[in-house]
C-alpha positions in Angstrom: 0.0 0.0 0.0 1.0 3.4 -0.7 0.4 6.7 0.7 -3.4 8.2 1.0 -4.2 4.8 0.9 -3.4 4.4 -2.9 -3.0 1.2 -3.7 -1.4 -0.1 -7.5 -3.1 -1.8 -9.5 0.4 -3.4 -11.0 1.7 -6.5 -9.5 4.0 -8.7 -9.3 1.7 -10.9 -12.5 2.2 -8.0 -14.8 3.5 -8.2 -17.9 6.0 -5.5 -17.8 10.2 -6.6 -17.3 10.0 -3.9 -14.5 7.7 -2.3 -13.0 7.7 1.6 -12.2 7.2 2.2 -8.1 4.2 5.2 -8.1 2.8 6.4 -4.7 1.6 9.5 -3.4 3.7 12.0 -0.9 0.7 14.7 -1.0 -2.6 15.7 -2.3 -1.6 16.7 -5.1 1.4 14.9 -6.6 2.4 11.6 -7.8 5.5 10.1 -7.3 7.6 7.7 -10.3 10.5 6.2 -9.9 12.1 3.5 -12.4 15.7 2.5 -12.9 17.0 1.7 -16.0 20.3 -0.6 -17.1 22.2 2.4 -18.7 24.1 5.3 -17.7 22.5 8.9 -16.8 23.6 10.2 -20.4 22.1 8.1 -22.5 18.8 7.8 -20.7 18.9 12.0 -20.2 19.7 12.2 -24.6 16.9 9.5 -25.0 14.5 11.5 -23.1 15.4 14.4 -24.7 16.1 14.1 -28.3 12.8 13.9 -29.9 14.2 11.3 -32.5 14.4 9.0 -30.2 11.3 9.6 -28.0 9.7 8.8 -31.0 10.9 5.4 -30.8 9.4 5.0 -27.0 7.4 7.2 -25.9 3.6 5.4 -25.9 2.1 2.4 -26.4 3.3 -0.3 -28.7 -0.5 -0.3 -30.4 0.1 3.4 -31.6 2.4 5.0 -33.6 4.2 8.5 -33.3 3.1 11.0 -35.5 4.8 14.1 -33.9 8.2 14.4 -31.8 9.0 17.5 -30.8 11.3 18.6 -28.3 13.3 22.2 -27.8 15.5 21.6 -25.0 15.8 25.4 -23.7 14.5 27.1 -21.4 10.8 28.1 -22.5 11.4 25.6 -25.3 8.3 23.5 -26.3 7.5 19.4 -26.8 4.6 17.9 -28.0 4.4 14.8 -28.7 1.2 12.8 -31.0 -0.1 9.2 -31.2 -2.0 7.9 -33.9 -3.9 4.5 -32.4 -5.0 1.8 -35.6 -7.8 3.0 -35.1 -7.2 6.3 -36.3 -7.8 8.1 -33.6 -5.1 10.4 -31.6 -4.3 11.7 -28.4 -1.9 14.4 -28.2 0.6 15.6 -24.9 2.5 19.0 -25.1 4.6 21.3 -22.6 7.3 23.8 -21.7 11.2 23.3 -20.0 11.3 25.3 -17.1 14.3 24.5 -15.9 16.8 21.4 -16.5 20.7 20.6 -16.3 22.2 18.4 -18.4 22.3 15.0 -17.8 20.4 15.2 -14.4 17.7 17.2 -14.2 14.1 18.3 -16.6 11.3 20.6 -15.1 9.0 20.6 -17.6 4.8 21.3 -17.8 2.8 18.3 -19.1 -0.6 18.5 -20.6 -2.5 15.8 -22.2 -4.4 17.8 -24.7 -8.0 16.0 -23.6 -7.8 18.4 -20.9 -6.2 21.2 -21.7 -6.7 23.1 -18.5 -5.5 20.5 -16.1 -1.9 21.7 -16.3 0.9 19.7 -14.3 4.6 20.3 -13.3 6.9 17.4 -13.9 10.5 17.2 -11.8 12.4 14.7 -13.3 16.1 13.7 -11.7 18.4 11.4 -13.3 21.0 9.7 -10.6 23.4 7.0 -12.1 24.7 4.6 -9.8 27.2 1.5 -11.0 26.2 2.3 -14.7 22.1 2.1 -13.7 20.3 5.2 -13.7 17.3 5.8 -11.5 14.9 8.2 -12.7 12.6 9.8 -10.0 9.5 12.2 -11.2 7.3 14.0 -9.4 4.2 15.1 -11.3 2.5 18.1 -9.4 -0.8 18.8 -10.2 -3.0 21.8 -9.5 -5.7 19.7 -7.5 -6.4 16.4 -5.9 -9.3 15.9 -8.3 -6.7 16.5 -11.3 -4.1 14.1 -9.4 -6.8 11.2 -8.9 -8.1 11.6 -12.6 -4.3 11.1 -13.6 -3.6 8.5 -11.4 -6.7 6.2 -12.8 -6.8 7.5 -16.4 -4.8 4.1 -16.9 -1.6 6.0 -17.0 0.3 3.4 -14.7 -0.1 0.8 -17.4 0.5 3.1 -19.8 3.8 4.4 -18.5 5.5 0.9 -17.4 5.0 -0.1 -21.3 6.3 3.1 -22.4 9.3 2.6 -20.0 9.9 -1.3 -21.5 10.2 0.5 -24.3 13.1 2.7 -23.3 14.6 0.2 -21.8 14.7 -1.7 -25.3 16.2 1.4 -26.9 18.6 2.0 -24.6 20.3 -1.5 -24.8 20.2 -1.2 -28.9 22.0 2.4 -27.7 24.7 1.2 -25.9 
């Protein structure tokens, strides 16, 4: 069990190599972490570069139709899937602040809601060649947190992860 009495729905039967830990330290946030088999670098480029976040970022049943990412301060990303389907669901923000390789504050929108606007802290620490990635997604409301936490975005993520894990060994 995690905090707030959250509990995730991932376990140990999942299908995922590895599983991202998610709990709750407030009201209003959610808290990632996943560690990955590759040094802070690489992970920090393939987060970054949209060329490559085009080869993980979403779900293995969509496919990227836009990559953008201006690493700068007051730079932009936005980022598009296109599901078999046809249909599309689209995510965009703005750098804050980051520090190369260790650090991206960045806004996140999913543009289904565009006015539930959330702050994501992301820090990169390598230890023995692995690299742990904490993020703390900030939202502007508990209402905004919970619909977040059970949009399906925990399944989601941990697929998208596999995924970067899978580029980052054809990386290195």
């Amino acid at each position: 069990m995690y905090l707030n009495g959250y509990v995730s729905p991932m376990s140990a039967a999942s299908t995922h190599k590895r599983v991202a830990k998610v709990s709750l330290p407030d009201e209003r946030s959610i808290l990632i972490e996943r560690t990955f088999d590759a040094p802070r670098a690489l992970v920090f480029k393939a987060c970054t570069d949209p060329e490559l976040r085009k080869k993980w970022w979403g779900l293995r049943s969509s496919r990227t139709v836009i990559s953008e990412f201006d690493l700068r301060v007051a730079g932009k990303w936005r980022t598009v899937f296109k599901a078999a389907d046809g249909s599309t669901d689209a995510f965009h923000g703005e750098i804050r602040e980051f520090k190369v390789p260790e650090k991206i504050v960045q806004t996140f929108v999913y543009e289904g809601f565009p006015d539930a606007v959330a702050v994501e802290t992301s820090v990169l620490k390598e230890h023995n060649g692995k690299t742990t990635m904490t993020t703390t997604v900030l939202h502007q409301s508990k209402e905004n947190r919970d619909g977040h936490l059970h949009s399906g975005m925990e399944g989601g993520m941990n697929e998208t992860f596999d995924r970067l894990d899978e580029l980052l060994k054809e990386l290195q």
